[in-house]
Every structure is written in structure tokens, then in C-alpha cells.
C-alpha positions, 0 to 999 in steps of 0.5 A: 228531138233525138228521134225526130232529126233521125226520122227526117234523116230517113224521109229525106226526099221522100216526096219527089217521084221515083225515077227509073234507072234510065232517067239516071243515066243507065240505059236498059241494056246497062241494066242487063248486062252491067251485072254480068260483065266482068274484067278478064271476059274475051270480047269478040266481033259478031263474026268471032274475031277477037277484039280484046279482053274486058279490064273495067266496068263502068255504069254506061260502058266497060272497057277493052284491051285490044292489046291481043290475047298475048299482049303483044301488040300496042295498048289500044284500050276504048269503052265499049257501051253495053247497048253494043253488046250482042249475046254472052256465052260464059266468059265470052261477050259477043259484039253486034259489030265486027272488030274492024267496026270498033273504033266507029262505035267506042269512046277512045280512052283517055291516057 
């Protein structure tokens, strides 16, 4: 009995199809980069303008310290959705918008 209730534990939804990472939620561009962003990256506009730097990665979107790259200037964080990503050179990812774009592309972070 012992060996049936594990086996069943193991097969459990086996009958329902495979689904994609995108049906789950993740788009193709989280698939891509999601692995490779990491706190403390640089993040810069297309046109090499500082956004912020990298302080949290989340399935769909990480998000961004725009406080300055001395922290001098008011906390402003926002997620940024991978699909915004344009290329990565170590630790420097490169936006297809420009800095002033940010806001109209991002989600404000809550509190």
C-alpha cells in the first residue's frame, strides 16, 4: 500500500499536457535574461545615461534603485519588465528606452 500511495504521489498530474513557460506567466524575454540579472548590476538608458542599479529579481521584472550611483538623490525604485531589456555586457544592462522614458515603461514600486 506503502509503495502505491508514493508511486501515485510521483504521477500526480501527469495526464494534464505540458505547458510552456510563457502559459506560466514568464515571457520569452524573462526566459532569457531572468538568469542572468543580478542585484548590484548598473542599468543604463539606450543612450548610456545612468538609470539605477539592479536591487531584486522577480519572475516577470527586477527592479531598480534610481536613487544615484552615490545614493545621494531620494529613493525612486520602479520594476523594470525584462522584455525592456535591450543587451548585457557584464555587469551592465542596457535599456531600449532612454532614462527620461523610465517612468512610462516601469511599474512604481509600492512603499
Amino acid at each position: 500500500m506503502g509503495d502505491e500511495r508514493e508511486r501515485g504521489s510521483r504521477t500526480i498530474h501527469a495526464d494534464q499536457p505540458t505547458r510552456d513557460a510563457e502559459a506560466c506567466g514568464f515571457s520569452s524575454a524573462a526566459s532569457t535574461w531572468r538568469p542572468l540579472i543580478e542585484p548590484g548590476m548598473v542599468v543604463v538608458g539606450v543612450a548610456g545615461d545612468e538609470i539605477g542599479q539592479v536591487k531584486e529579481v522577480r519572475a516577470a521584472d527586477f527592479l531598480v534603485d534610481r536613487s544615484g550611483a552615490f545614493g545621494l538623490a531620494p529613493a525612486s525604485l520602479v520594476y523594470v519588465p525584462f522584455e525592456r531589456i535591450h543587451v548585457m555586457l557584464g555587469d551592465r544592462v542596457t535599456l531600449d528606452i532612454s532614462s527620461s522614458q523610465i517612468e512610462e515603461h516601469a511599474v512604481p514600486a509600492s512603499g
